[in-house]
C-alpha positions in Angstrom: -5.3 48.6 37.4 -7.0 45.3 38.9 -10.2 45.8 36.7 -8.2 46.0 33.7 -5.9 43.3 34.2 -9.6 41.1 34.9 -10.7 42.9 31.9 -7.9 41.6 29.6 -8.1 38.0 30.8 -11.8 37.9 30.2 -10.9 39.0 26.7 -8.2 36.9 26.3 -10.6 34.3 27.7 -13.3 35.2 25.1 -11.1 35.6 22.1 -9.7 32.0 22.9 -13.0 30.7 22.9 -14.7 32.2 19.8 -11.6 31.4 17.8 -11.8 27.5 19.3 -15.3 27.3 16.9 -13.5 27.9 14.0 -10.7 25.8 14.4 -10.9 22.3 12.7 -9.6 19.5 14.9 -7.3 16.6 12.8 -8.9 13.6 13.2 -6.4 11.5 15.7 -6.3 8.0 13.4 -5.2 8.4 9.9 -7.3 7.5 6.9 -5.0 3.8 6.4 -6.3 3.1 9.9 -10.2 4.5 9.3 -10.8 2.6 5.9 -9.3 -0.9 7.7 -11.8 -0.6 9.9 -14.7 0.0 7.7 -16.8 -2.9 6.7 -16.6 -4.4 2.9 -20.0 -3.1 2.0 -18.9 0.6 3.2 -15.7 0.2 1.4 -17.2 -0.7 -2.0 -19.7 2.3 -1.8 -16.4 4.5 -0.7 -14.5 3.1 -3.6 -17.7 3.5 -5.9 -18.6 7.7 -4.9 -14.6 8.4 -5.0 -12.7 6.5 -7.7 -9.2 8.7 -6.9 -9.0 7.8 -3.3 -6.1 6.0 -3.3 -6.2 4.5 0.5 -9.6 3.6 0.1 -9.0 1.7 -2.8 -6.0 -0.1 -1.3 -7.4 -1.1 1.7 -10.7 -2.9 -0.4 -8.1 -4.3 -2.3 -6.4 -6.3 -0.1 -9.5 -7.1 1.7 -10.8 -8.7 -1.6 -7.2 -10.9 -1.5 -7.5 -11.9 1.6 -11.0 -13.0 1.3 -10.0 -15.3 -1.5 -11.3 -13.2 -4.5 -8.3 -12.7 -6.7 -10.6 -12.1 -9.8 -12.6 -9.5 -8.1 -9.4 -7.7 -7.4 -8.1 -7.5 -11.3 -11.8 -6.5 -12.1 -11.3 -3.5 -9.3 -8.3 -2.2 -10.3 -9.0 -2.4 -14.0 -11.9 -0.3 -13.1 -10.1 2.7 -11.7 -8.7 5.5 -12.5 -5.0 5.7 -14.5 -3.5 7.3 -11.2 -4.7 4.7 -9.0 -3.9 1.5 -11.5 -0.2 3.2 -11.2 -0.3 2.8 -7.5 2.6 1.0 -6.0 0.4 -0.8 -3.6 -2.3 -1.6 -5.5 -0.1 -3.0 -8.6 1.4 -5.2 -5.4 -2.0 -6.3 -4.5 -3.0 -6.8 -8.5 0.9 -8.9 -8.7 -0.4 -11.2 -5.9 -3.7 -11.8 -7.8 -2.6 -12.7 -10.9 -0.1 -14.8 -8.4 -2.6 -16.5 -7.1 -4.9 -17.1 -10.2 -1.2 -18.7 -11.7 -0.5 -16.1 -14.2 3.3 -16.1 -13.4 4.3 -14.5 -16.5 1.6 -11.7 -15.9 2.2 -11.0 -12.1 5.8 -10.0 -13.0 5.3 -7.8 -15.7 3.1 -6.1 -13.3 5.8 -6.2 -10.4 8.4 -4.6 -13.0 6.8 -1.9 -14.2 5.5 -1.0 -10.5 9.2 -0.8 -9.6 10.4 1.0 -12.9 7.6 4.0 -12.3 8.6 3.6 -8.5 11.9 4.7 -9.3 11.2 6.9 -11.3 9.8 9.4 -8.9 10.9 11.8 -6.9 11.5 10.6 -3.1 9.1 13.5 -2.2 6.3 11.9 -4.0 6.8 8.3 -3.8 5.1 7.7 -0.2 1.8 9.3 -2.1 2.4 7.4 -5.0 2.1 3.9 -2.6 6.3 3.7 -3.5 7.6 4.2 0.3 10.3 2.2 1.1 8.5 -0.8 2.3 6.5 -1.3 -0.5 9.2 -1.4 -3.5 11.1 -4.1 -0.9 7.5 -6.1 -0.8 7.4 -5.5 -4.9 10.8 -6.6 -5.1 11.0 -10.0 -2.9 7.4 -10.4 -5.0 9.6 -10.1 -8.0 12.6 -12.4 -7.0 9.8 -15.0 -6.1 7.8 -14.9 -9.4 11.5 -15.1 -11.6 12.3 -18.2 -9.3 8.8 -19.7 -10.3 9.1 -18.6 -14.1 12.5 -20.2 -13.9 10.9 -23.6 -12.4 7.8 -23.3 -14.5 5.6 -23.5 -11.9 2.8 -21.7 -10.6 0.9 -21.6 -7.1 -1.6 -23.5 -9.1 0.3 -26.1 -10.8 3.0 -26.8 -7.7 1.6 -24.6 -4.4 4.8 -26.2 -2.5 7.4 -25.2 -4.6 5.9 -21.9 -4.7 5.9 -21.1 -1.3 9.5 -22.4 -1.7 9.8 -20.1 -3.9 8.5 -17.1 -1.8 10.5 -18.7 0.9 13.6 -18.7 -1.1 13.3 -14.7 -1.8 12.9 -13.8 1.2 16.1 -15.0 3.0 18.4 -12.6 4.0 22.0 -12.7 1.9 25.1 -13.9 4.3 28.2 -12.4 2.3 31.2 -14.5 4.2 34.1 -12.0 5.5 37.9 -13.9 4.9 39.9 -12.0 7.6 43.5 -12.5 5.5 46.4 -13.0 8.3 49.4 -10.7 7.8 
């Protein structure tokens, strides 16, 4: 009984490890956090050999706005595929280019109809759309900003101070006053 009890558990033992070769291992960091980390040059040639990844494209995105290349980011975007132009985040990226550039008039067409198709969807699909939650709230204080500056006829160009009043402005938090009536 002892040899096959030792006998089972070296089995047990082997079977565990031949099945261990064939089992793939997730990779412990998502792909948001892998393609933040990659370098601009890497990211382009990403972008380049797969046109439909959406995170990739994202992430060079926003690297190109924060670099101070707001063209570069409209040129990008045009460039890719229908699915990814559609993106939630990247139409929030292409918004804050046009932003930047002073299309007013051009940024918020592009913040509406981002927030139109991200209603539209299903809430199963809208996280791989780039519609989760934070995003359409980003979309839509980008919106309430861009109407305050179409409304002032200004643009970060023309009157950078009263933009960022503007940003400013849509991004406070509404106090609704509660009247307790006495009975």
């Amino acid at each position: 009984m002892e040899v096959r009890t030792q006998i089972a558990i070296v089995g047990a033992v082997a079977a565990a490890w031949v099945g261990g070769q064939w089992v793939r291992v997730r990779p412990v960091l998502d792909r948001a956090s892998e393609a933040q980390r990659m370098s601009l040059g890497a990211l382009e040639q990403r972008v380049a050999q797969h046109p439909d990844d959406a995170v990739a494209t994202r992430v060079l995105l926003r690297r190109y706005l924060d670099l101070g290349m707001p063209r570069v980011v409209g040129d990008t975007a045009r460039r890719a595929p229908p699915a990814i132009q559609r993106d939630g985040v990247v139409c929030l990226v292409c918004a804050r280019s046009e932003e930047a550039l002073g299309n007013v008039a051009a940024a918020g067409a592009i913040v509406t109809g981002a927030l139109n198709r991200c209603s539209a969807l299903p809430a199963d699909l809208a996280d791989g759309a780039g519609c989760d939650v934070r995003t359409q709230t980003e979309l839509t204080i980008e919106g309430a900003a861009l109407d305050r500056m179409a409304e002032w006829r200004i643009t970060p160009v023309s009157d950078p101070a009263r933009a960022s009043l503007a940003h400013e402005i849509a991004t406070r938090p509404v106090r609704i006053p509660v009247r307790v009536s006495a009975q």
